[in-house]
Residue frames relative to the residue before (quaternion, step in Angstrom):
aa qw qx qy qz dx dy dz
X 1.0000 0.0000 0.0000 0.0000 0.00 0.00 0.00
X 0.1784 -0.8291 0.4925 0.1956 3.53 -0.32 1.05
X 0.4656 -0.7120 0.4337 0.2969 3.73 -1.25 0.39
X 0.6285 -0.5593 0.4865 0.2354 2.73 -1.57 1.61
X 0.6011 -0.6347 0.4821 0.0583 3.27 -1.31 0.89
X 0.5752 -0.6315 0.4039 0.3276 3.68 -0.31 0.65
X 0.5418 0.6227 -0.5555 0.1004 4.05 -0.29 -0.62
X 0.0670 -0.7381 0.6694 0.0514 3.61 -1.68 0.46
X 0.8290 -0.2858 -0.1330 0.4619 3.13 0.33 1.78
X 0.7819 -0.3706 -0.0279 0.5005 2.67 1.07 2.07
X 0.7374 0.4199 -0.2438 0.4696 3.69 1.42 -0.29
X 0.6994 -0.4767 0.4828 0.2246 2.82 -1.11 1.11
X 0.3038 -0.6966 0.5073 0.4063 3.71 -1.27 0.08
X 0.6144 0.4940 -0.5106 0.3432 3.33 1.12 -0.16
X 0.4400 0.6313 -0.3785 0.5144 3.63 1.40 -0.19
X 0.9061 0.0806 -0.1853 0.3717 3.86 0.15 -0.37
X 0.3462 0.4587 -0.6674 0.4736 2.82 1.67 1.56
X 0.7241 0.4521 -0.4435 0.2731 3.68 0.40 0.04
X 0.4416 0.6312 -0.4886 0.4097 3.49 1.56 -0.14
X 0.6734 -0.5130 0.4898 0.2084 3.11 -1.80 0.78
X 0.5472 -0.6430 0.3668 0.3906 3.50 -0.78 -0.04
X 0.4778 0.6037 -0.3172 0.5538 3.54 1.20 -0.47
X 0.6204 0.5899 -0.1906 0.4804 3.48 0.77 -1.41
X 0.6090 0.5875 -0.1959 0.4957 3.63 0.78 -1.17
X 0.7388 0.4381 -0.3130 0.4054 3.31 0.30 -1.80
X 0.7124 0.4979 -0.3757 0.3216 3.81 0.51 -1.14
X 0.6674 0.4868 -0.4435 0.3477 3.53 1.12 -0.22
X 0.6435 0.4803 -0.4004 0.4415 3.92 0.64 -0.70
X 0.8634 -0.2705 0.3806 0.1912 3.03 -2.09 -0.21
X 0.4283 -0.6959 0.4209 0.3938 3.80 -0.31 0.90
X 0.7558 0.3472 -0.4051 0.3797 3.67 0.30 -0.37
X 0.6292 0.4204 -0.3844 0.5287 3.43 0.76 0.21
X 0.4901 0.4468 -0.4681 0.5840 3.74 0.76 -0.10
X 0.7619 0.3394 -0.4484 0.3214 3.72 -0.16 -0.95
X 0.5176 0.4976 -0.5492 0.4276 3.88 1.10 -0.56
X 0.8380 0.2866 -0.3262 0.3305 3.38 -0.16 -0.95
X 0.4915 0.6207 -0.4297 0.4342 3.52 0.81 0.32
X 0.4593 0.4877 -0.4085 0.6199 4.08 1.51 -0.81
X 0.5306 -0.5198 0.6026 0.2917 3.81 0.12 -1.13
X 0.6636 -0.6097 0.3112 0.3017 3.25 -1.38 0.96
X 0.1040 -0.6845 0.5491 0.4680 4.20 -0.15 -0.21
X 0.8877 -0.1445 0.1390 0.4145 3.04 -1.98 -0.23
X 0.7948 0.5209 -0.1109 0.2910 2.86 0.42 -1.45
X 0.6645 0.5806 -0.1936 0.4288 2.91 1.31 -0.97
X 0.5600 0.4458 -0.3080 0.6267 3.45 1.58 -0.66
X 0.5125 0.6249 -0.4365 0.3952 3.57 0.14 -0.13
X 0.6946 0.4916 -0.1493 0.5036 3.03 0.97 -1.52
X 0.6754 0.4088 -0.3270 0.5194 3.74 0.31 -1.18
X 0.5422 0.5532 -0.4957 0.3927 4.10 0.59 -1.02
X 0.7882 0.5293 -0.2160 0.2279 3.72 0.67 -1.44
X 0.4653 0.6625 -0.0995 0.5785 2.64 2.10 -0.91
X 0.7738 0.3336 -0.1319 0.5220 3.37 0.33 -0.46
X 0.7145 0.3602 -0.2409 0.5493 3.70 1.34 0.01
X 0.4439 -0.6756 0.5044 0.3036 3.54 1.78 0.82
X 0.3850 0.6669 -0.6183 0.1572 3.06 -0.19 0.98
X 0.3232 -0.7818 0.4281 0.3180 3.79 -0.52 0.43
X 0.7500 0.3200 -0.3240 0.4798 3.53 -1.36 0.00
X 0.3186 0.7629 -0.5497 0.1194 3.93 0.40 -0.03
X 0.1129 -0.6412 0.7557 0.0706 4.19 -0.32 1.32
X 0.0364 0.7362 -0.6742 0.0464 3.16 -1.66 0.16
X 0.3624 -0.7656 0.4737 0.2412 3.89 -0.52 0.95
X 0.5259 0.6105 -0.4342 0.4027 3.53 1.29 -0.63
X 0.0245 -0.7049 0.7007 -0.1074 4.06 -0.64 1.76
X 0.6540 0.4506 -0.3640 0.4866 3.87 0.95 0.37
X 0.6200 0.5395 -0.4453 0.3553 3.66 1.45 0.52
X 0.5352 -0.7373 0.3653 0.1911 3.32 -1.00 1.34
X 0.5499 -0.6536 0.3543 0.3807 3.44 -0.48 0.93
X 0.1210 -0.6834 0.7027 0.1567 3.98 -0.41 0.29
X 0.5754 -0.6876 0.3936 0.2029 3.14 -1.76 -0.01
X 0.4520 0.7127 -0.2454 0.4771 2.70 1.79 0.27
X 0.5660 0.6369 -0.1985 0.4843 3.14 1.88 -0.80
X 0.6159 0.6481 -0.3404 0.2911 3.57 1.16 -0.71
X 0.8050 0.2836 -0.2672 0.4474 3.85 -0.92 0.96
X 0.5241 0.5113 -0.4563 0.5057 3.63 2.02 0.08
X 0.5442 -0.3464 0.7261 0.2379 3.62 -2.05 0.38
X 0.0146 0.5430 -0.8390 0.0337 3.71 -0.94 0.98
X 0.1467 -0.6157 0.7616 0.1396 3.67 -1.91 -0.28
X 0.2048 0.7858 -0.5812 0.0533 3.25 -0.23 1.39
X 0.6780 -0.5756 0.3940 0.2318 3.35 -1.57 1.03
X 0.0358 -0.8788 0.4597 0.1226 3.19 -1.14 1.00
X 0.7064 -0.2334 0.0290 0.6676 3.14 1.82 0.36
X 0.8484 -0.0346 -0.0297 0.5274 2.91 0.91 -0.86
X 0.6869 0.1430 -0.3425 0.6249 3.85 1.02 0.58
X 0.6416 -0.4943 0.4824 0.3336 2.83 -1.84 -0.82
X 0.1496 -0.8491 0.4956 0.1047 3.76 0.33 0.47
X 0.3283 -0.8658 0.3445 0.1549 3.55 -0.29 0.68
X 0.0075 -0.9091 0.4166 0.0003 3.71 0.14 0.98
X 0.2632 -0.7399 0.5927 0.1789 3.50 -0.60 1.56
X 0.2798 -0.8138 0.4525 0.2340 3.48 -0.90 0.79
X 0.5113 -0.7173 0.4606 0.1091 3.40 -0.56 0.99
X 0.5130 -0.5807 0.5681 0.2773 3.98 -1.08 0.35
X 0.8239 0.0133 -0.1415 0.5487 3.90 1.00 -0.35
X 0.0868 0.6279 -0.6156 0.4683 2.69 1.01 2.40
X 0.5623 0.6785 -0.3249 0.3434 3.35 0.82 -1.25
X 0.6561 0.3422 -0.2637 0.6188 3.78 -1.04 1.37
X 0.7295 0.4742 -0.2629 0.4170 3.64 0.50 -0.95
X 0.3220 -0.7190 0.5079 0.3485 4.01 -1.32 -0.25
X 0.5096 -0.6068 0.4843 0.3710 3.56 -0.42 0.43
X 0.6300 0.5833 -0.4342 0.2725 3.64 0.58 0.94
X 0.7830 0.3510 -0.2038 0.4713 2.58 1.87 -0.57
X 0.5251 0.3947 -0.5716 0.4917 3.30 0.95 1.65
X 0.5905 0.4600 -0.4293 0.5055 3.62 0.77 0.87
X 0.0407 -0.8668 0.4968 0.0169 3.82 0.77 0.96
X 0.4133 -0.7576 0.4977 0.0862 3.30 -0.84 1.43
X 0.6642 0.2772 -0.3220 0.6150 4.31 0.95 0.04
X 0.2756 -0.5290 0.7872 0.1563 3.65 -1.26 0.78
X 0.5024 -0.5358 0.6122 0.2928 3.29 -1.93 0.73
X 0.3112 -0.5595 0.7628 0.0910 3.71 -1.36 0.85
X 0.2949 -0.6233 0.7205 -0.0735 2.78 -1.64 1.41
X 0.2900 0.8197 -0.4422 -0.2201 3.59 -0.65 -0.02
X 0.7439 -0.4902 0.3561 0.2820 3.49 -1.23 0.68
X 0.5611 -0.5609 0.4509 0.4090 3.68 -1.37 0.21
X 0.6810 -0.4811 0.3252 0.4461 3.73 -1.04 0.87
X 0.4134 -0.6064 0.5433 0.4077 3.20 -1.31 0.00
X 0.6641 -0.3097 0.4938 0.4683 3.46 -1.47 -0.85
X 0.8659 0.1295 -0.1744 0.4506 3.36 -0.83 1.36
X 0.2882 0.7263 -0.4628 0.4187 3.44 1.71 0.28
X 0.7927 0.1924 0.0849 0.5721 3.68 0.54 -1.32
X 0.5851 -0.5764 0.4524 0.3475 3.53 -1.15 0.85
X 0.6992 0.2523 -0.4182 0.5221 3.75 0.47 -0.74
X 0.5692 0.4964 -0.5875 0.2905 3.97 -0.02 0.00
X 0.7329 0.4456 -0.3696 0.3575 3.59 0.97 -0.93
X 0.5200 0.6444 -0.4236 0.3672 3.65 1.15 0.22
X 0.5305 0.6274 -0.3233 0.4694 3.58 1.69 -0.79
X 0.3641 -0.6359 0.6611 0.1611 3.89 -1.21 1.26
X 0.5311 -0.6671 0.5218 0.0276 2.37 -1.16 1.70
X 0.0350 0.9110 -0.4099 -0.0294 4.33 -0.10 0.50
């Protein structure tokens, strides 16, 4: 079975690393175009500056920055409340926000009642 080729509306990624940014915006989603249309905040440029100087290990709190294509094949670490969770960026990451592959609730499991949880447990001798 041979592998399926990369494209995200018909381009290549080496194609929308060469698109302009303007160029870029018209292909995602309106609510992510309009963020990056306000502009990047502070933070967010921080982030892309590191990115773009190969740096390694880069954590970053910013879970509302939009994947670019430039971003694809780096390790980001992005915060989920309470660590750093580590997120390889994929080719059909692109369009997305780096929050939602760093999920902030773990699933809870829970155990059988204790003793005294329930009226018929507190009737059970205790040995």
């Amino acid at each position: 079975m041979a592998k399926k080729d990369f494209s995200y509306r018909g381009k290549t990624l080496e194609e929308l690393k060469a698109l302009s940014f303007n160029e870029f915006m018209q292909l995602i989603p309106s609510p992510r175009r309009r963020s990056l249309k306000r502009g990047f905040t502070e933070q967010q440029k921080i982030l892309l500056n590191k990115i773009r100087k190969n740096r390694q290990n880069i954590e970053t709190h910013c879970r509302d920055m939009v994947i670019l294509p430039e971003m694809v094949d780096k390790v980001i670490k992005v915060h989920n409340g309470k660590e750093f969770f580590p997120v390889r960026i994929m080719p059909e990451m692109i369009g997305h926000v780096l929050g939602e592959f760093a999920l902030t609730r773990k699933r809870i499991t829970h155990n059988a009642p204790g003793i005294g949880a329930t009226r018929s447990s507190a009737a059970i001798s205790v040995r």
